[in-house]
N, C-alpha and C positions, 0 to 999 in steps of 0.2 A: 573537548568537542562533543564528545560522546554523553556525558552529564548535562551538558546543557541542551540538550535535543531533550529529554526530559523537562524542562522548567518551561517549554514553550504553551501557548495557547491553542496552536492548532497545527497540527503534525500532518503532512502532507504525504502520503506513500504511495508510488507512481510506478511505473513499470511495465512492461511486455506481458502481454498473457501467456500462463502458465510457467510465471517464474517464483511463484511463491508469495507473491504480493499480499495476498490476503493474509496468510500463515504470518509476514514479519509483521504485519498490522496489526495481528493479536498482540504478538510478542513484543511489540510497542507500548502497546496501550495496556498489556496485562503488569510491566514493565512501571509503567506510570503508577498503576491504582498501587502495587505494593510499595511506592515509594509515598502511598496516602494522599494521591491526589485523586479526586473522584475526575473519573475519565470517562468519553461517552466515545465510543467506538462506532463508525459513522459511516454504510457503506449505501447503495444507490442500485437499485435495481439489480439486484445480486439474488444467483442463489444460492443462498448463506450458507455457509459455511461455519461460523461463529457461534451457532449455539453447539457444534460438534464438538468446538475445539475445549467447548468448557464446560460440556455435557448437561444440555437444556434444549431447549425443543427448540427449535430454528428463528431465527431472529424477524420478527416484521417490523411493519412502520410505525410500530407503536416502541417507546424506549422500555428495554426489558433487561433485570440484573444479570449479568453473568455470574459475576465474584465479589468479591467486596471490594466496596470503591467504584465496580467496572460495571456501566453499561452499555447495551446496543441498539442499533436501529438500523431498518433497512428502508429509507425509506424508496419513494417511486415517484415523478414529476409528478403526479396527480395528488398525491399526499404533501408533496412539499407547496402545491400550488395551493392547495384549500388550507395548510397551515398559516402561509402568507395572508390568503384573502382574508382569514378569521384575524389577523393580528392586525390588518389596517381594519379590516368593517367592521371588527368586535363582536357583531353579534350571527349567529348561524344563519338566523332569518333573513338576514339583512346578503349574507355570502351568498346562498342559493338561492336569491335574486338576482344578482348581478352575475355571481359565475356558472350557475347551472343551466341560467337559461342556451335554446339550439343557438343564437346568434353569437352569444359571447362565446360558446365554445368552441363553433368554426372560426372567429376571430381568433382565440388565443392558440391554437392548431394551425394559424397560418403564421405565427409571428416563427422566424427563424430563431433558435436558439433558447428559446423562452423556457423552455423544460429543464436544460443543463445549466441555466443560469436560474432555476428555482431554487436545483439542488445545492448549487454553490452557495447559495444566496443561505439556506437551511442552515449548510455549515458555520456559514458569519454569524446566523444568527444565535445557533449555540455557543458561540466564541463569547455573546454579549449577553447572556440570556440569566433573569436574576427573579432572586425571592427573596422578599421580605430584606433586599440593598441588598443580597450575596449573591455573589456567581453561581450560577446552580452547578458549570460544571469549570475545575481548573485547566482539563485540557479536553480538546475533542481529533483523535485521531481519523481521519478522512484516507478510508481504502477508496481511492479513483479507480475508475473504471480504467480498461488497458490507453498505454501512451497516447497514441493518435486521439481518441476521445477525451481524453484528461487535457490534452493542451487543447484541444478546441473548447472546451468545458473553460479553462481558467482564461482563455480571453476573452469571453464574453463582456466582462467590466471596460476593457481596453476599447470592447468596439462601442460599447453603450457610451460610454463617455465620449467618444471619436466623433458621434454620427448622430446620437437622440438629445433632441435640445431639452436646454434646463429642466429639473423638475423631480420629481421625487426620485424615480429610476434613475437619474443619474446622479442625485444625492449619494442612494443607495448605491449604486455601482464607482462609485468614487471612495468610498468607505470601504468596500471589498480590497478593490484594489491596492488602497494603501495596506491594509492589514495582509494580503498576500504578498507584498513587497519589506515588510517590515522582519527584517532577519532578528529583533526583541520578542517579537512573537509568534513568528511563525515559522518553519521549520519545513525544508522538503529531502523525501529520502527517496532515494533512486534505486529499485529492485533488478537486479540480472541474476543473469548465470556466466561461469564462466563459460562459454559456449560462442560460437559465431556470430551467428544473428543476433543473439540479444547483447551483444557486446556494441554491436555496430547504431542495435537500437538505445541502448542507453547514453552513448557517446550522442546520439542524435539530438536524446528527451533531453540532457544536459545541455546542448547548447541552445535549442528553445526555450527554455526554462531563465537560462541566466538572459536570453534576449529580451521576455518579458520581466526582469530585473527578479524575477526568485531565484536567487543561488541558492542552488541545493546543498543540505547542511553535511549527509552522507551519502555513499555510494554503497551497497548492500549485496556482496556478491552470493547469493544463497545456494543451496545445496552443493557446496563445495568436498570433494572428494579426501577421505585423510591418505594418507601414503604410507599403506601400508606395507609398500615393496620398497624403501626408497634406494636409490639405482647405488650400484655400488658395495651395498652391503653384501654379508652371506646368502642372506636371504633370496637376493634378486640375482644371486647368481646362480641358487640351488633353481631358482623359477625358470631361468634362462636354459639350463639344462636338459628341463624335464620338457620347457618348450621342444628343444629340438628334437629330445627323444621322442615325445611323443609323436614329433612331424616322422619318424622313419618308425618307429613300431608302436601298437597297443601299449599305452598303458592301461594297468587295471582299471576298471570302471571309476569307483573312489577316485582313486589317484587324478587321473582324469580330468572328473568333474571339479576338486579344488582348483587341478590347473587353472584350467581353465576362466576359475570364476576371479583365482589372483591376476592370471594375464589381466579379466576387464578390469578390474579394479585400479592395478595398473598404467592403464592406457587410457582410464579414466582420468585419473590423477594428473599425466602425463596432460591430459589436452585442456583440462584448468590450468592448469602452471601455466600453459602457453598463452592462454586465455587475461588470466591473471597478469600476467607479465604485458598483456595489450594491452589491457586497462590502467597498470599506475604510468605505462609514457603515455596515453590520450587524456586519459582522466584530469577533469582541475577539480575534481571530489573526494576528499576525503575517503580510500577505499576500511571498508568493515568485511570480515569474512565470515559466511553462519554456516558449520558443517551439516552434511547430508544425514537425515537421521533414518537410518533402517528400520522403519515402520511400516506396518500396513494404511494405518488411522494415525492420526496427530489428534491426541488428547489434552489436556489441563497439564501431565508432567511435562510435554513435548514443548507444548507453548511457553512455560515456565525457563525451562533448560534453553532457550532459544533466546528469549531476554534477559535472562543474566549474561549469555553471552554477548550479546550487545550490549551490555551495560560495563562490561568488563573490559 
């Protein structure tokens, strides 16, 4: 399962904010390039994060290398919107007649949805996007914006095709859709924590997601706690001890402060497990577990150690 989330076309990674989302979307697509596919890392009104992780100056709307194989881009409705108009008008002059003028642009300002389905639309279109007969890129990871935005984001095909008669836009949004429904090529991974909220939110993004027919390929539990008390042993009993001592007298400062820092570790551990253990009875996704990495920054080695484990 896990290998073949590598061989797709367009990798889908979805998620609650502030679960790491962005961080496994490196380690996706950093993941891809060293397995020599040239990969274009694909994120939308973001601020980027990506040229940190791979130490280069912050990613815009223009595609720029990270590593070998790996690019990025960030783009913004307004970049994906004049990328479009230049690929049907062809020519600049020709664009900033019909899209710069004040009336088309309160026009396309009033159409609902039209900005989130530029961006989607961007992604299809690196999925197809060729030189000289070659794919320019084998896969395109797409960091979505948080849950609630990403699902309103991927049904915009569903309502285009629903609601706007025949015609090019529904061409195009017929062609989206199939390719975001095609489990040969397309792939969605589902980002949590082992934690409350976003367990209850992932179980939610998963059943929206298989409604609109993307069954998500993995379930991604990030910053997962190692155990390093596990209950039982010497260890956690020498912990338990110094617990109670310390509840009726001082211990030494030192002393103290490790307690202390194993108790959280501890009862960190303790409420993923319980966390964890919600997730495989609700879950129909495949769970993957990426451990918590004690860092200040997430750098190139951080990203790297993060995709091998996923690939493992």
């Amino acid at each position: 399962m896990t290998q073949a989330l590598f061989d797709k076309r367009l990798i889908l990674v979805l998620g609650k904010g502030g679960v790491g989302r962005s961080t496994v979307a490196a380690a996706i697509a950093g993941q891809c390039a060293a397995r020599g596919k040239r990969t274009l890392l694909y994120e939308t009104n973001a601020n980027d994060r990506f040229g940190n992780y791979f130490d280069k100056p912050p990613v815009g709307p223009e595609p720029v290398q990270l590593a070998d194989k790996l690019w990025a881009v960030n783009a913004t409705p307004a970049s994906a919107l004049e990328e479009y108009g230049l690929m049907i008008l062809r020519f600049k002059s020709v664009y900033e007649m019909v899209f710069e003028n004040r009336v088309t642009k309160a026009f396309l300002r009033a159409i609902p949805g039209l900005d989130d389905y530029a961006l989607l639309g961007k992604a299809w279109f690196h999925t197809t996007e060729e030189k000289r007969g070659k794919p320019v890129w084998d896969t395109v990871v797409f960091d979505m914006p948080a849950s609630g935005h990403s699902v309103s984001m991927l049904k915009v095909p569903w309502v285009i095709v629903d609601t706007v008669p025949e015609g090019p836009l529904t061409r195009d949004a017929r062609t989206v859709k199939a390719l975001l429904t095609d489990k040969a090529r397309t792939a969605a991974v589902i980002v949590t924590l082992a934690e409350e909220m976003p367990v209850n939110e992932a179980i939610e993004l998963e059943a929206k997601l298989i409604g609109l027919g993307i069954v998500p390929q993995q379930l991604v539990v990030n910053q997962v706690y190692p155990d390093h008390v596990p209950p039982g042993t010497p260890l956690g009993r020498v912990l338990d001890s110094l617990i109670v001592d310390g509840g009726n007298a001082a211990l030494p400062p030192v002393l103290s402060a490790i307690t202390a820092h194993a108790g959280l570790s501890r009862d960190r551990r303790a409420l993923n497990a319980h966390y964890l253990a919600e997730l495989a009875r609700r879950a129909k996704t495949p769970i993957v577990e990426l451990p918590m990495l004690f860092a200040k920054t997430l750098g190139p080695a951080h990203v790297r150690q993060l995709g091998e484990q996923l690939a493992r």
